[in-house]
C-alpha positions as CSV (number, residue, x, y, z in Angstrom):
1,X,-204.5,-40.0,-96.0
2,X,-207.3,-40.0,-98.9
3,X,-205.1,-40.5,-102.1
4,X,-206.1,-38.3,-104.9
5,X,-207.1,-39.5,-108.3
6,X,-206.0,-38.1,-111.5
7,X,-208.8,-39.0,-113.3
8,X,-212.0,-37.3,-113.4
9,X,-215.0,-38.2,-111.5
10,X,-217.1,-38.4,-114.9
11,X,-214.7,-40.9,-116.4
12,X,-214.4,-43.0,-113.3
13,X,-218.2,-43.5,-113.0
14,X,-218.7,-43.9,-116.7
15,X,-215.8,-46.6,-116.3
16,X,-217.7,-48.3,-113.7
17,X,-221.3,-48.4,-115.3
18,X,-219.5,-49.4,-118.6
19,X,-217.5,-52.7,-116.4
20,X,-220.9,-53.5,-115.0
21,X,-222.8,-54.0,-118.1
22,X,-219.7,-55.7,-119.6
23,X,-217.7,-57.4,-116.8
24,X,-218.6,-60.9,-115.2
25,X,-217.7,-59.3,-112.2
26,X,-221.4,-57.6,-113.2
27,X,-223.9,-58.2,-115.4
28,X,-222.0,-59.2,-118.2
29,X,-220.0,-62.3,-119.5
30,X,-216.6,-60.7,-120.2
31,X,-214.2,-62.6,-117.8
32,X,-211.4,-59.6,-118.8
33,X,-213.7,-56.7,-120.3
34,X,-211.1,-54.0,-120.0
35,X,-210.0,-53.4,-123.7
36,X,-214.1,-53.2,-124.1
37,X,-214.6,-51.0,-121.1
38,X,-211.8,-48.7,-122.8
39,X,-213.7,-48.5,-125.8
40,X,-217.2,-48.2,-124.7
41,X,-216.7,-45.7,-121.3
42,X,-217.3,-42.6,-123.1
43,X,-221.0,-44.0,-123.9
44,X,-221.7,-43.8,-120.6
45,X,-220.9,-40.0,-120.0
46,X,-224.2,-38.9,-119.5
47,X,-225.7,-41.3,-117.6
48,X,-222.4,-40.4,-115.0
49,X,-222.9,-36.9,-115.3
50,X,-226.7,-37.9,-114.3
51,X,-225.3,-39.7,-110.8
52,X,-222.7,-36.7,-109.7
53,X,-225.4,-34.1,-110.2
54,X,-227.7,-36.2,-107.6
55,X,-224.0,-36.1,-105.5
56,X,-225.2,-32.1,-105.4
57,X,-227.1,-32.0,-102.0
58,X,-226.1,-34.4,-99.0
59,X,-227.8,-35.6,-96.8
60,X,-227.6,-34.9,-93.2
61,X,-225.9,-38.2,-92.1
62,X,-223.4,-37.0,-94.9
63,X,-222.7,-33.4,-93.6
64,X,-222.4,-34.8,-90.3
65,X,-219.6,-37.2,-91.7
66,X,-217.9,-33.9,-93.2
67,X,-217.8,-32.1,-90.4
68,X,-215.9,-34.7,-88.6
69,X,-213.4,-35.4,-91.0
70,X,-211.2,-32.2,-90.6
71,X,-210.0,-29.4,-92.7
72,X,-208.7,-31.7,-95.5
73,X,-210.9,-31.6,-98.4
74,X,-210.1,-35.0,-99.6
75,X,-210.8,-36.3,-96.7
76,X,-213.9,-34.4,-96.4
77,X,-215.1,-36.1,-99.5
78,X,-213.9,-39.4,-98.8
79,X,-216.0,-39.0,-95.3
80,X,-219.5,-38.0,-96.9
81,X,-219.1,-40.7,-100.0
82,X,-218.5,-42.9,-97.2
83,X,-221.8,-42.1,-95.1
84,X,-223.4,-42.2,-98.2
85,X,-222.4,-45.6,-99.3
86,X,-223.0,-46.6,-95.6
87,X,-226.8,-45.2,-95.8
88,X,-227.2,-47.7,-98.6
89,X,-225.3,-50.5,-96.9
90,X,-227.6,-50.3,-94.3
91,X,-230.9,-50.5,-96.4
């Protein structure tokens, strides 16, 4: 079963882009960047709303991965990120 977040996509993504930049898990320096990842994620709000609206169309391999993935939306979702991620894993 796909667990469900409770946060929003829009904060999750600006959360990431913020712990790249900052985290030396990234591109940054900060060995433990969460207090400035807190602080900074809302900075980043656009530039996530930028990568879920690119989200808007699929592409085939990912509406392939949908339609095997059952009736569950969740796990609809979960099965075209997936593809997608896999698309660019495989470039």
């Amino acid at each position: 079963m796909t667990d469900i977040s409770v946060t929003s996509p829009v904060e999750r993504i600006a959360r990431v882009i913020a712990a790249e930049a900052l985290s030396i898990n990234g591109e940054g320096q900060d060995p433990s960047a969460g207090s400035e990842v807190d602080a900074v994620w809302p900075q980043e709000v656009n530039r996530a709303m930028a990568v879920l609206r690119t989200l808007r169309e699929p592409t085939p391999e990912m509406v392939e991965a949908g339609r095997g993935a059952g009736s569950n939306p969740a796990e609809i979702w979960n099965a075209m990120v997936r593809a997608a991620i896999g698309q660019e894993e495989a470039v």
